[in-house]
MDAnalysis code that builds the backbone (N, CA, C; Angstrom):
import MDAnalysis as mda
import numpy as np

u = mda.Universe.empty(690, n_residues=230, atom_resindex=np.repeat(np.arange(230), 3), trajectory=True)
u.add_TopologyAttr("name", ["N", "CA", "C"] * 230)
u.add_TopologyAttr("resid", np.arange(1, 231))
u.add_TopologyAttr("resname", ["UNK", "UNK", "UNK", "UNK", "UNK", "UNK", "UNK", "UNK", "UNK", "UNK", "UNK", "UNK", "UNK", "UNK", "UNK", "UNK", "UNK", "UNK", "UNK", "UNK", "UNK", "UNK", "UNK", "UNK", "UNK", "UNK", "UNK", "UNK", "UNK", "UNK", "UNK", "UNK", "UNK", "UNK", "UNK", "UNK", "UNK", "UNK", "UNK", "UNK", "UNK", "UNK", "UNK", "UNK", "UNK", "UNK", "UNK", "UNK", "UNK", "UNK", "UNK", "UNK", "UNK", "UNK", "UNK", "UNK", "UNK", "UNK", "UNK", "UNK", "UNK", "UNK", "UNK", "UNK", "UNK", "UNK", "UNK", "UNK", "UNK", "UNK", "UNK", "UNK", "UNK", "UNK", "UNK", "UNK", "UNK", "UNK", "UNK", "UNK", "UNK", "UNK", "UNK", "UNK", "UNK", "UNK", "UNK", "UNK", "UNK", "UNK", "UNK", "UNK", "UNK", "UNK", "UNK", "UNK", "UNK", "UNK", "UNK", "UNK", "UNK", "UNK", "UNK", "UNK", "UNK", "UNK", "UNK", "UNK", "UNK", "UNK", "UNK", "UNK", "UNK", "UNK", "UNK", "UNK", "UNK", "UNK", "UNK", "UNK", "UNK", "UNK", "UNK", "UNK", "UNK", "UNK", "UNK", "UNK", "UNK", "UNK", "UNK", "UNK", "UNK", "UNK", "UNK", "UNK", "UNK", "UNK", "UNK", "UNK", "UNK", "UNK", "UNK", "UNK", "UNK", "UNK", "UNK", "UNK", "UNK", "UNK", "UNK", "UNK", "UNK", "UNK", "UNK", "UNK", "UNK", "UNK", "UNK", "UNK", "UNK", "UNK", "UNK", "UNK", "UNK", "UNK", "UNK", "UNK", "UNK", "UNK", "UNK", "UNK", "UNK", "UNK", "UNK", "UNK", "UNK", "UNK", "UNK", "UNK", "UNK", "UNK", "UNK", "UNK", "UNK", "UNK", "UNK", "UNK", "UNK", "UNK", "UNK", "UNK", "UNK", "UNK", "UNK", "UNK", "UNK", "UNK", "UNK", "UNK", "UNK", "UNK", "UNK", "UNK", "UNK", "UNK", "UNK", "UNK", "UNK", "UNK", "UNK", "UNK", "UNK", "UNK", "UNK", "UNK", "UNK", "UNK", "UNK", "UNK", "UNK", "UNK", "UNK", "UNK", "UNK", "UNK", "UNK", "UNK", "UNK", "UNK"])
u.atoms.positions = np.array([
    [3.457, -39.219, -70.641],
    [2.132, -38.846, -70.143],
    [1.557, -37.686, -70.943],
    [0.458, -37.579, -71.104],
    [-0.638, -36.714, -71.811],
    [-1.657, -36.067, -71.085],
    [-1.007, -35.413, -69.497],
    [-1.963, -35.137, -69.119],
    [-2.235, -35.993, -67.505],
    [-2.840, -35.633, -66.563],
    [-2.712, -36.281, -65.408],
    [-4.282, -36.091, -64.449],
    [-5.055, -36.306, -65.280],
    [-6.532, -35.646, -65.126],
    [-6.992, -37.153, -64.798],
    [-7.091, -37.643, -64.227],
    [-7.273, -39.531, -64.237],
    [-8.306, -39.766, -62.967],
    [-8.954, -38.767, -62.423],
    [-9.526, -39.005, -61.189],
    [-11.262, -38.588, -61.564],
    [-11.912, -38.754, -60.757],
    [-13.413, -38.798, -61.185],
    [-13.854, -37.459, -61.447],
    [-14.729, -37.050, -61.799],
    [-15.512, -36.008, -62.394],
    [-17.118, -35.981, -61.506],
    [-17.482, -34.951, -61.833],
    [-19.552, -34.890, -61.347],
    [-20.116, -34.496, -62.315],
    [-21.316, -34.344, -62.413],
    [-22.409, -34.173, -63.327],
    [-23.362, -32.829, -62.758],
    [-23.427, -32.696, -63.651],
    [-24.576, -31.254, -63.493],
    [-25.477, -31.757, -62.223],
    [-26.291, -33.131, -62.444],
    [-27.418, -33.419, -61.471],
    [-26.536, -33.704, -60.054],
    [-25.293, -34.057, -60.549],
    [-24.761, -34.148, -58.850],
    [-24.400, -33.033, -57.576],
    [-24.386, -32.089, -58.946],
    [-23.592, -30.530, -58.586],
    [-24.803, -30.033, -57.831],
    [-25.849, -29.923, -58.544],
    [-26.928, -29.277, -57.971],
    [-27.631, -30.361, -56.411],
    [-27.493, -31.676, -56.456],
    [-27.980, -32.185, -55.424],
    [-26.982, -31.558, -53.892],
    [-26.039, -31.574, -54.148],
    [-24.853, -31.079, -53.419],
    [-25.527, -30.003, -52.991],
    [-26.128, -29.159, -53.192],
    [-26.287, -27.422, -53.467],
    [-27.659, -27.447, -52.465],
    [-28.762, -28.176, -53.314],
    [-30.097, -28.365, -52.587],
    [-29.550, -28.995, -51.017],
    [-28.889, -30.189, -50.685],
    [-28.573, -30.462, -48.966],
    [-28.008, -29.670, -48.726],
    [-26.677, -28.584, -48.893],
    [-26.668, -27.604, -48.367],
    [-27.128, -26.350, -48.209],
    [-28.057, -26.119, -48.502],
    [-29.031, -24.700, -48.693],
    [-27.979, -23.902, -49.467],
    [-27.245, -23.972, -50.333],
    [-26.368, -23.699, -50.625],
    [-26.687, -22.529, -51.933],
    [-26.080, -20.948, -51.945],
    [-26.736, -19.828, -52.471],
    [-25.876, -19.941, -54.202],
    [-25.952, -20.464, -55.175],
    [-25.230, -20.477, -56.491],
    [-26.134, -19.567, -57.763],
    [-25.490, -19.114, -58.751],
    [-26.114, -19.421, -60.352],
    [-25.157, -20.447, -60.945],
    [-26.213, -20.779, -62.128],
    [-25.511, -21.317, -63.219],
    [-25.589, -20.530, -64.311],
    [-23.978, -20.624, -64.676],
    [-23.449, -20.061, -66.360],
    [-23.666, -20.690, -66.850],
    [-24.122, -20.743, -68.367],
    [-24.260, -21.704, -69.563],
    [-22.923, -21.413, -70.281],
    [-22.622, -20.296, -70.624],
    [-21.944, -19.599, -71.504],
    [-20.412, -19.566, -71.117],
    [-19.148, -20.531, -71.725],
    [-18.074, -20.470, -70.953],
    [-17.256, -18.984, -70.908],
    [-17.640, -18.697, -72.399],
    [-17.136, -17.186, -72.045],
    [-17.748, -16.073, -71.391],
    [-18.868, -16.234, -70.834],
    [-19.410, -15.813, -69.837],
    [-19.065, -15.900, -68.097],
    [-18.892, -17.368, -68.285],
    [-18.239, -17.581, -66.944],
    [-16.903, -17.068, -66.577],
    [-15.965, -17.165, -67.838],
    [-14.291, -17.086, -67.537],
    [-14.411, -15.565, -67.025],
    [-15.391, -14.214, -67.937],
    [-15.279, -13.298, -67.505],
    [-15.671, -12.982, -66.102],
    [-16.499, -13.857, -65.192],
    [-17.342, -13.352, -64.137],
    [-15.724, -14.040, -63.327],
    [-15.224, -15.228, -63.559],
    [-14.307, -15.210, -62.527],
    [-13.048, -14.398, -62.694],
    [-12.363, -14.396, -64.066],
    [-11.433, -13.609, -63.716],
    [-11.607, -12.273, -63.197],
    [-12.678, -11.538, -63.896],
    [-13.039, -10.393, -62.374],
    [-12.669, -10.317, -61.320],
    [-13.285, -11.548, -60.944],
    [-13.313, -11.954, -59.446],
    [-11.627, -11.763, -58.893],
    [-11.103, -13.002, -60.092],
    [-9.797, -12.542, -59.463],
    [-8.879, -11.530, -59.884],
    [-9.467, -10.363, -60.843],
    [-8.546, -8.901, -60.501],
    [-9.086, -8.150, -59.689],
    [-9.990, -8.763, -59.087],
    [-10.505, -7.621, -57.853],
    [-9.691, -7.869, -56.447],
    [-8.993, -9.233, -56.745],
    [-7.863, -9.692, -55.606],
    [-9.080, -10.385, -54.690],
    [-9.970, -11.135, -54.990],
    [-10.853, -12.260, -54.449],
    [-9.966, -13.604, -55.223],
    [-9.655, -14.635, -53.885],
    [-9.627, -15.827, -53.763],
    [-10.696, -16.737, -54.315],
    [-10.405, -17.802, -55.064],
    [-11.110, -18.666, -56.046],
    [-11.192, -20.058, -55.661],
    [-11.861, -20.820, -55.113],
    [-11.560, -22.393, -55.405],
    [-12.245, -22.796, -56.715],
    [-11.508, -23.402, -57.261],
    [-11.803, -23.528, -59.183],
    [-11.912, -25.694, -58.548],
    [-13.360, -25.752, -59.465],
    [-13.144, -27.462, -58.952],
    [-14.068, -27.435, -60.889],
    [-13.203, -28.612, -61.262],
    [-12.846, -28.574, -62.743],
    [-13.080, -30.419, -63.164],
    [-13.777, -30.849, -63.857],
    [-13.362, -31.415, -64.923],
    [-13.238, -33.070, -63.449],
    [-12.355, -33.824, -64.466],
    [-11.728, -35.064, -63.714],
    [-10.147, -34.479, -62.641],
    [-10.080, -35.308, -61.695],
    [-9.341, -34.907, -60.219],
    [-7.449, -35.022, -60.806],
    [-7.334, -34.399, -60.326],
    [-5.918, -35.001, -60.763],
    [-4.882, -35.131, -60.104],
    [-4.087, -37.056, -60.498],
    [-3.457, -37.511, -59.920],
    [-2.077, -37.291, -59.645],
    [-1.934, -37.435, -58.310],
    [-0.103, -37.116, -58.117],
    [-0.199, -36.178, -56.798],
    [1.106, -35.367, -57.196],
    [1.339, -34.839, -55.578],
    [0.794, -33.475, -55.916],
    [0.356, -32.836, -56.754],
    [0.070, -31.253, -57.010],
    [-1.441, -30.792, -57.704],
    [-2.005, -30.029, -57.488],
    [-3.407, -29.601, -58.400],
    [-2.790, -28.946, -59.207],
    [-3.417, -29.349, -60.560],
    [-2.852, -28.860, -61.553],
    [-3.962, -27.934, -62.561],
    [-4.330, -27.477, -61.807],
    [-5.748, -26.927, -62.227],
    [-7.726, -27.114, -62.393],
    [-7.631, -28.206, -61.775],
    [-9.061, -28.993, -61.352],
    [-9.373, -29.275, -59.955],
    [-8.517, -29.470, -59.133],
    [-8.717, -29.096, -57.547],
    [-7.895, -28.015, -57.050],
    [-8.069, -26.829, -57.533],
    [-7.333, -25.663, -57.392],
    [-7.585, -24.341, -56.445],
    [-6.436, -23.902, -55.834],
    [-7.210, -22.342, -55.206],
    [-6.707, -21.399, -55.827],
    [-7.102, -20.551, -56.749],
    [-6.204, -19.620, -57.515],
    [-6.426, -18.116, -57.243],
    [-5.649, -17.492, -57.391],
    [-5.411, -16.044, -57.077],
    [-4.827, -15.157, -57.985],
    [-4.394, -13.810, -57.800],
    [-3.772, -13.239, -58.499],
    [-2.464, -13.132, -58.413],
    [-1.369, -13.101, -59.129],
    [-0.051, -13.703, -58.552],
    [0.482, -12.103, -58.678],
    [0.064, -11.318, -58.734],
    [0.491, -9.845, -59.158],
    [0.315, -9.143, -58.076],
    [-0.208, -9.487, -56.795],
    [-0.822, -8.767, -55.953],
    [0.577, -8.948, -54.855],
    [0.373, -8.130, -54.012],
    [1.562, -8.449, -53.482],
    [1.501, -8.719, -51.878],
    [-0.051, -8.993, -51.048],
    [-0.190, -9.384, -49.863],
    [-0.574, -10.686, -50.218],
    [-1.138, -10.941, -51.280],
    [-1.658, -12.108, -51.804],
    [-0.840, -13.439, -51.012],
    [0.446, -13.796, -50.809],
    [0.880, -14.879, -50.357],
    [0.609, -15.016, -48.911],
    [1.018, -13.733, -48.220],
    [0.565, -14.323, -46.630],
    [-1.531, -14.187, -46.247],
    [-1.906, -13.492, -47.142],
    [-3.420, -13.809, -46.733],
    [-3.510, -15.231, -47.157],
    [-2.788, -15.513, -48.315],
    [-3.315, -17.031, -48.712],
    [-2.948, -17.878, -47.391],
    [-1.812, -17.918, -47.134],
    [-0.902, -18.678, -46.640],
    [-2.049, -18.666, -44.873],
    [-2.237, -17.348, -44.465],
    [-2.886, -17.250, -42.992],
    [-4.331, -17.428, -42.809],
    [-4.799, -17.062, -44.320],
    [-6.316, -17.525, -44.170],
    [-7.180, -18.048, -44.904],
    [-6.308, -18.787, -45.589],
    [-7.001, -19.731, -46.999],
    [-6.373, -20.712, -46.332],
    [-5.139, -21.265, -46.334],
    [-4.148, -22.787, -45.657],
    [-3.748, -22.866, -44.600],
    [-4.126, -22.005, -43.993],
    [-3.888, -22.296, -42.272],
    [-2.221, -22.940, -42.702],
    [-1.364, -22.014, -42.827],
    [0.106, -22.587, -42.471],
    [1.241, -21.354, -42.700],
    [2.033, -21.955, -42.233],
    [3.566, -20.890, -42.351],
    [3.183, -19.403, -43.071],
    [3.574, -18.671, -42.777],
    [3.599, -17.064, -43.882],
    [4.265, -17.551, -44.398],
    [5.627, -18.073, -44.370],
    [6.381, -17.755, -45.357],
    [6.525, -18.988, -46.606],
    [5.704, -20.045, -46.668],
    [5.899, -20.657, -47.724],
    [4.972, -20.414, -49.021],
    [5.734, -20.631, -49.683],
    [5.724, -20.201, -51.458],
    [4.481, -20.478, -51.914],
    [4.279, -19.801, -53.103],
    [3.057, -20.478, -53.809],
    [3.609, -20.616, -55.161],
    [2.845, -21.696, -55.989],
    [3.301, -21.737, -57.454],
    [2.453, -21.214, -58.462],
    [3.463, -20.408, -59.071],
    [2.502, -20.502, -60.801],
    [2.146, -21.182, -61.876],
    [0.927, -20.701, -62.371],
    [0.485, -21.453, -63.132],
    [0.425, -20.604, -64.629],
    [0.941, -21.035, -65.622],
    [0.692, -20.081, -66.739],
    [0.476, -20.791, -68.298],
    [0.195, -19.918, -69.410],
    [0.620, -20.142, -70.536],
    [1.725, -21.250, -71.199],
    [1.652, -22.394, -71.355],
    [3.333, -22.425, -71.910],
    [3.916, -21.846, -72.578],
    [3.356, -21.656, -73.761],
    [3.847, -20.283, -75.113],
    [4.540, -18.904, -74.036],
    [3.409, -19.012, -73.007],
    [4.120, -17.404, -72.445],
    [5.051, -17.986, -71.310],
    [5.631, -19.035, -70.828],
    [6.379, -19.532, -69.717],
    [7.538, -18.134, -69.774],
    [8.449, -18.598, -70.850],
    [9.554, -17.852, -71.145],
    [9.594, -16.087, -70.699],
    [8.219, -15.533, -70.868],
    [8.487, -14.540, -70.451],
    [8.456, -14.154, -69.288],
    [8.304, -14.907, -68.260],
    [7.864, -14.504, -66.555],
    [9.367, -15.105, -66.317],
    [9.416, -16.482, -66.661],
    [9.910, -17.481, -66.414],
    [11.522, -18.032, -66.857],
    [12.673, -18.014, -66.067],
    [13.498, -18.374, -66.628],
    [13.998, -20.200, -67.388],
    [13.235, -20.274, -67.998],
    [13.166, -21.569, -68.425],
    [12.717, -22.231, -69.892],
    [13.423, -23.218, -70.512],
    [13.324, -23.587, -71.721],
    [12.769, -24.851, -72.269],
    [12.577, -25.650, -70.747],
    [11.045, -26.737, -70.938],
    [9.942, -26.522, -70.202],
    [9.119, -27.233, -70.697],
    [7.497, -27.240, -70.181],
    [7.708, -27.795, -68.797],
    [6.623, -27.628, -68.204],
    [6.760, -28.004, -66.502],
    [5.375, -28.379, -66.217],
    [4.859, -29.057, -66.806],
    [3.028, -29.851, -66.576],
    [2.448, -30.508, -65.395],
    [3.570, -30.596, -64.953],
    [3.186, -31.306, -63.479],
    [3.924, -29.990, -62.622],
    [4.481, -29.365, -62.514],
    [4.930, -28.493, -61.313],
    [5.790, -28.979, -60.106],
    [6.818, -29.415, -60.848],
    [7.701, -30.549, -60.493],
    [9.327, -29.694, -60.568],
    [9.398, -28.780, -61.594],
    [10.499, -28.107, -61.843],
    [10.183, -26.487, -61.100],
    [11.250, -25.937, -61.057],
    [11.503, -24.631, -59.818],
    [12.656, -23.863, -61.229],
    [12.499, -22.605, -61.260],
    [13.187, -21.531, -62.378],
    [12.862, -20.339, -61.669],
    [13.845, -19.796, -62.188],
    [14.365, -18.070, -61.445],
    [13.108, -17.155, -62.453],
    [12.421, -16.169, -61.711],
    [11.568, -15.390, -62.188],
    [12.704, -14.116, -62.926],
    [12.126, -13.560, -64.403],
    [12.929, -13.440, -64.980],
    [13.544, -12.313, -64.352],
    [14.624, -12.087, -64.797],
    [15.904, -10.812, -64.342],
    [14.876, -9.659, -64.222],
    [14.584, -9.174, -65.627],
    [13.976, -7.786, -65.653],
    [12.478, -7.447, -64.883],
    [11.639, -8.627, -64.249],
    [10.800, -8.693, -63.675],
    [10.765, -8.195, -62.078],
    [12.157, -8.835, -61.925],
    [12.616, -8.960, -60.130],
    [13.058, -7.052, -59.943],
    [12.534, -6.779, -58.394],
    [12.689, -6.298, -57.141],
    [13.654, -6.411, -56.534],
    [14.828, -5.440, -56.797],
    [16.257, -6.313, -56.241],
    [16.258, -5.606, -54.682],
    [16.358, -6.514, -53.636],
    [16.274, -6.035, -51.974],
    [17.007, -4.733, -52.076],
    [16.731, -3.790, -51.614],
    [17.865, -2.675, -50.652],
    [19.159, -2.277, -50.215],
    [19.518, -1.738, -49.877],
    [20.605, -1.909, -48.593],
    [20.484, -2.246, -47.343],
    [20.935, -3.005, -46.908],
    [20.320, -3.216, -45.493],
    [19.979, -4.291, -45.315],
    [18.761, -4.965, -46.123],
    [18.069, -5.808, -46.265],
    [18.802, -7.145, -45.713],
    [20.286, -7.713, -45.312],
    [20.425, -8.484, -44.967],
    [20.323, -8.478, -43.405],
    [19.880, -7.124, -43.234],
    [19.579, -7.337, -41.545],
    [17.723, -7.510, -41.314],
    [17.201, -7.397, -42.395],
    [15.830, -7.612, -42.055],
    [15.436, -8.799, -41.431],
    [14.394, -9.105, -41.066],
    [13.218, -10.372, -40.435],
    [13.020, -10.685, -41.884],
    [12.733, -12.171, -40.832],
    [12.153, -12.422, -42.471],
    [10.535, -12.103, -42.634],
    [10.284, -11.455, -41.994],
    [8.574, -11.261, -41.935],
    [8.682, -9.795, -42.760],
    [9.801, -8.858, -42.981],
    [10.449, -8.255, -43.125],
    [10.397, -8.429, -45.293],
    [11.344, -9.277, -45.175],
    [11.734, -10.016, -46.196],
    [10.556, -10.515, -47.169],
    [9.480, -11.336, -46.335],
    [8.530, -11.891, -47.375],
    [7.491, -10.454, -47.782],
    [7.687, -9.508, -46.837],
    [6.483, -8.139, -47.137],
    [7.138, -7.561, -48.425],
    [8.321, -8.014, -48.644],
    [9.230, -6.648, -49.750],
    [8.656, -7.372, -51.002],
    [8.327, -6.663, -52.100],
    [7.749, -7.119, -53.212],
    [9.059, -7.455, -54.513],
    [8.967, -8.689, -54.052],
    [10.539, -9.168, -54.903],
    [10.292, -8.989, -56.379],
    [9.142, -8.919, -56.848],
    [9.091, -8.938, -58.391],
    [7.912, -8.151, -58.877],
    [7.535, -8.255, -60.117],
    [6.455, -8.307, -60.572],
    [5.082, -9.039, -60.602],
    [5.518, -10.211, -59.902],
    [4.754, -11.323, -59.544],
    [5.053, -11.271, -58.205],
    [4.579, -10.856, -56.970],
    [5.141, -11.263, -55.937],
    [4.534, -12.260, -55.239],
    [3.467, -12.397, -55.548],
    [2.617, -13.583, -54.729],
    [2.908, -14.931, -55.539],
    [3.728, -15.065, -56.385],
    [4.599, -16.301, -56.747],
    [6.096, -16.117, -56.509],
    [6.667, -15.390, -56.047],
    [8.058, -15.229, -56.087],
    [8.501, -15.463, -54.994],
    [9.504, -16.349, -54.642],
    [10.356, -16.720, -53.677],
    [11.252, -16.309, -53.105],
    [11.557, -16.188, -52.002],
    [12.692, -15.319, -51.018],
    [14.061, -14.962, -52.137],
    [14.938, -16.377, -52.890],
    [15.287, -16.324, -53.486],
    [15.282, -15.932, -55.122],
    [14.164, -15.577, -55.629],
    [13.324, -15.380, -56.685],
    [12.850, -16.266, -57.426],
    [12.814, -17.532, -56.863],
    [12.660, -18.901, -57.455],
    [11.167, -18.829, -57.737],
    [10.744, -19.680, -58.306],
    [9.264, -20.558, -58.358],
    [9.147, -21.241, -58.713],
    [7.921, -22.467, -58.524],
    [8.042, -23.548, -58.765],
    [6.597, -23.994, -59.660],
    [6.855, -23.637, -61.220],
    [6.019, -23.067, -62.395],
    [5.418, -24.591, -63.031],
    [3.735, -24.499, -63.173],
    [3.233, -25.417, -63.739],
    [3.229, -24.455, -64.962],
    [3.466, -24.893, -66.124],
    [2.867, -24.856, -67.978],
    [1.910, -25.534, -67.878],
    [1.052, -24.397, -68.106],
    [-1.142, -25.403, -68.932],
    [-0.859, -25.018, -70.619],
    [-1.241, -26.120, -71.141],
    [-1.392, -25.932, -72.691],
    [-2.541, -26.412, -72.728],
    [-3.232, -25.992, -74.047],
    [-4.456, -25.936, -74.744],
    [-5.185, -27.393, -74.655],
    [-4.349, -28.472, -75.218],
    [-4.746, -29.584, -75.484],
    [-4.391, -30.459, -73.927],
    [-4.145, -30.089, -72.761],
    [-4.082, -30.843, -71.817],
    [-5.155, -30.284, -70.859],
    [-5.629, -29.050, -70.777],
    [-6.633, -28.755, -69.925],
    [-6.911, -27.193, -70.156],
    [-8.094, -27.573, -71.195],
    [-8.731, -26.338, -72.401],
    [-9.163, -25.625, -71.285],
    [-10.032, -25.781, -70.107],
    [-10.670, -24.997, -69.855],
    [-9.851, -23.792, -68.650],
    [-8.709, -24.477, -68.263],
    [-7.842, -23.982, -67.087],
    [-6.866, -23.139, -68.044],
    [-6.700, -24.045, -69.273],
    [-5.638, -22.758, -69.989],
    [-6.457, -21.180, -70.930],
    [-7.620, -21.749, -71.204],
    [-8.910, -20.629, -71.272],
    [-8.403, -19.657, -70.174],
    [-8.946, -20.080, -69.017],
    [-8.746, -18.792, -67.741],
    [-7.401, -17.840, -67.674],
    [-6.624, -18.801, -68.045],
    [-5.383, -18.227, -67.762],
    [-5.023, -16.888, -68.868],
    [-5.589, -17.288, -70.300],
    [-5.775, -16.594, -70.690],
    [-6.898, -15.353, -70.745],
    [-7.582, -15.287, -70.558],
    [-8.774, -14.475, -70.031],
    [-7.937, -13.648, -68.996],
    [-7.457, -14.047, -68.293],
    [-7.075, -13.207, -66.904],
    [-5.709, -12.248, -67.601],
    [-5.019, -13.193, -68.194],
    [-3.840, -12.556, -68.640],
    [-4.410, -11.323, -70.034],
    [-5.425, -11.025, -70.671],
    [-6.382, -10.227, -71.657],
    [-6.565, -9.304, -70.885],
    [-7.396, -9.427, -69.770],
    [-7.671, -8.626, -68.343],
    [-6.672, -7.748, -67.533],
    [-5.293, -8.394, -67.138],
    [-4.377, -7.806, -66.554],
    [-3.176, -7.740, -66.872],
    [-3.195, -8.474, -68.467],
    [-1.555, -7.853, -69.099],
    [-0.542, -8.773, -68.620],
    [-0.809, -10.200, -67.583],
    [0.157, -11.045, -67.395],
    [-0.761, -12.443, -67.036],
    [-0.843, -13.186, -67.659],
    [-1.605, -15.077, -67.853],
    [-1.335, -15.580, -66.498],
    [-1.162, -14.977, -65.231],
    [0.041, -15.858, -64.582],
    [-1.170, -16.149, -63.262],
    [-1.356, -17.217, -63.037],
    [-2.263, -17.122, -61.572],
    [-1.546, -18.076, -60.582],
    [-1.972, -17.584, -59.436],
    [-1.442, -18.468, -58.473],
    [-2.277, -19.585, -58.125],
    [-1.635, -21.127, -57.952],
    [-2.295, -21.995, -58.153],
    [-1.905, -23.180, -57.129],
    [-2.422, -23.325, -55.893],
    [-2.227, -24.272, -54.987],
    [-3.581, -25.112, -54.845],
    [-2.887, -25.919, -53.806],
    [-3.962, -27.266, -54.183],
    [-5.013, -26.778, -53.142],
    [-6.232, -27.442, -53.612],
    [-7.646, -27.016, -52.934],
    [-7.686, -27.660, -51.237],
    [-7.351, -27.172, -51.145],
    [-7.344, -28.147, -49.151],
    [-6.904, -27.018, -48.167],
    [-6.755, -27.336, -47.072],
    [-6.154, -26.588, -45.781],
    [-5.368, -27.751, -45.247],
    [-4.453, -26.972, -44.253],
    [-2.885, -27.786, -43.863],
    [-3.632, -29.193, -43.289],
    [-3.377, -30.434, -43.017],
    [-3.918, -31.462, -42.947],
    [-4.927, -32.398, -43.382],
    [-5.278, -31.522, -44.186],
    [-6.269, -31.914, -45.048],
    [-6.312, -32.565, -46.588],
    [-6.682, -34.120, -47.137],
    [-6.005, -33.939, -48.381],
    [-7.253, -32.952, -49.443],
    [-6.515, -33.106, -50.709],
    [-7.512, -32.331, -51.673],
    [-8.858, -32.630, -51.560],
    [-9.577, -31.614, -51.899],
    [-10.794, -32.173, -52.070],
    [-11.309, -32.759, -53.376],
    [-11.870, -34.125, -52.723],
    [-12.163, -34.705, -54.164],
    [-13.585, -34.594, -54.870],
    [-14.511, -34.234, -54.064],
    [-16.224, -33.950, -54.413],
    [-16.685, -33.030, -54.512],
    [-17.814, -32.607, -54.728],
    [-18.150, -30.852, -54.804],
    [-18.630, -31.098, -53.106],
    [-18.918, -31.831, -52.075],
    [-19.380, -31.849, -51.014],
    [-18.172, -31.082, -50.637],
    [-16.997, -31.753, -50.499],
    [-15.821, -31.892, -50.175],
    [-15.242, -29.984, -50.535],
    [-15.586, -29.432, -51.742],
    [-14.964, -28.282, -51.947],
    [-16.340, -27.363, -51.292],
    [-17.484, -27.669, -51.089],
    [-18.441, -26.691, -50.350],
    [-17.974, -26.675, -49.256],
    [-17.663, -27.373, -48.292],
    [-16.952, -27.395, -46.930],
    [-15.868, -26.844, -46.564],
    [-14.793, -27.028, -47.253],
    [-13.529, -26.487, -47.488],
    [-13.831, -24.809, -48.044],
    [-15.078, -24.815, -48.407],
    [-14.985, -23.270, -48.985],
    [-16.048, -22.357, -47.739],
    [-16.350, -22.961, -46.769],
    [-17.034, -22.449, -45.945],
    [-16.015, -21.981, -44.764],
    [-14.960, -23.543, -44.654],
    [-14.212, -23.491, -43.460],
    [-13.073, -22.187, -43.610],
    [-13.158, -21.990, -44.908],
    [-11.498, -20.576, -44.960],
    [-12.495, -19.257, -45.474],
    [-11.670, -18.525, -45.986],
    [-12.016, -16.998, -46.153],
    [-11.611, -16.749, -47.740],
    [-12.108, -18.243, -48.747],
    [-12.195, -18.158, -49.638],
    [-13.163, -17.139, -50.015],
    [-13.397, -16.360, -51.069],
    [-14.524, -15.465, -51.832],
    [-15.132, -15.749, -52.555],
    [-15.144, -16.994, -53.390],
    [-15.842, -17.472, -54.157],
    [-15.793, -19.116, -54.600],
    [-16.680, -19.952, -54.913],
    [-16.752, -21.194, -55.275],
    [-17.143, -21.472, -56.857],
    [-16.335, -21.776, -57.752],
    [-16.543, -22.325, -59.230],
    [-16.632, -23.823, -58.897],
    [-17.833, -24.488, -59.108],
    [-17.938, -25.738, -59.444],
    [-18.249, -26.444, -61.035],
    [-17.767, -26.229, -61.914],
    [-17.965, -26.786, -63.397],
    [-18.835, -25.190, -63.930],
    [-19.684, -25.209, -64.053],
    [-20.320, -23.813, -64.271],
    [-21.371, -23.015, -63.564],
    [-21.152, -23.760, -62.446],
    [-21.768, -23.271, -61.220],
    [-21.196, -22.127, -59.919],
    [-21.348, -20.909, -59.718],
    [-20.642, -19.719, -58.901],
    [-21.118, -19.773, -57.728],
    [-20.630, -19.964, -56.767],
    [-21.441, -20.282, -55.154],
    [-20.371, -19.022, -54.865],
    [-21.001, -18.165, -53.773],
    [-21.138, -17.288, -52.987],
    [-21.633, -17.499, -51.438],
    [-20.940, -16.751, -50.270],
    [-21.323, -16.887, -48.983],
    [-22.247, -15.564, -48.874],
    [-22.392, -15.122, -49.515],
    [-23.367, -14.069, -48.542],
    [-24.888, -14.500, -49.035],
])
């Protein structure tokens, strides 16, 4: 496979019809390096992103086109996601999304991972080693302690479960990643699929305006379009 982008796409005139039935408050960027800077901002200011990209993509994971991305450096970042972006568990994981060239350095691992299918130990010198004590904590306890350098990707165990974006499989998602990583000194964003617990992905820009009304997302990227709630 070359890539897993196989699902439909919209058009500028569709984006904006979407926008006009919902009274819906946006600009449009022309300029991609204009845009990458207004969102990664967004997300070192520790604002939540739904990123809706390009054609949908197929399988069990968003791989960067029906995406909610964050900053993976932050370290409340997993349970706000988890309590008020996905309505589910505090304590389950989120995955990263990064560089492949830069995998190796977050990442304990020596193949690509394009689908987000493979799980690797966040590296040694990165990790937060628990306390003393710490085996008597809660685990509410446990998920607050900042296991790494990445903590809003890092797992109880220090695991994660790491998508690789390269250049030639999805230019514009591995763009961001870089931009953000220029910005904050690490490529690494957190990257779950665009939906809330029962819900599947969203596949339309209808579909991600709704979904971005119903949570305590901060911002909406539709192709080069920035929607805002206030």
């Amino acid at each position: 496979m070359q890539g897993a982008y196989l699902g439909p796409a919209f058009s500028d005139a569709e984006i904006e019809q979407m926008a006009r039935r919902n009274r819906a408050v946006f600009r449009k960027i022309h300029a991609d390096a204009e845009l990458l800077e207004a969102v990664t901002s967004n997300l070192a200011n520790g604002q939540v992103v739904g990123w809706f990209q390009g054609r949908m993509e197929f399988g069990p994971r968003a791989l960067g086109n029906r995406s909610i991305l964050a900053d993976a450096g932050s370290a409340d970042m997993q349970q706000r996601l988890n309590l008020s972006i996905k309505y589910r568990e505090s304590f389950r994981p989120f995955a990263p999304a990064v560089p492949v060239e830069s995998a190796h350095l977050y990442f304990e691992m020596e193949q690509p991972s394009p689908y987000m299918l493979f799980t690797a130990q966040v590296k040694a010198g990165l990790r937060q080693n628990y306390p003393a004590g710490s085996d008597n904590w809660t685990m509410q306890q446990k998920l607050a302690f900042p296991k790494s350098t990445l903590p809003a990707v890092t797992h109880l165990d220090y695991s994660a479960r790491v998508q690789t974006v390269s250049e030639s499989e999805n230019p514009r998602f591995y763009a961001l990643l870089q931009a953000f990583g220029q910005k904050t000194g690490y490529p690494v964003l957190v990257n779950t699929s665009f939906n809330v617990r029962g819900e599947p992905i969203v596949g339309t820009p209808e579909d991600a305006w709704h979904c971005f009304l119903a949570t305590e997302m901060d911002c909406l990227v539709i192709e080069n379009y920035i929607f805002a709630k206030e």
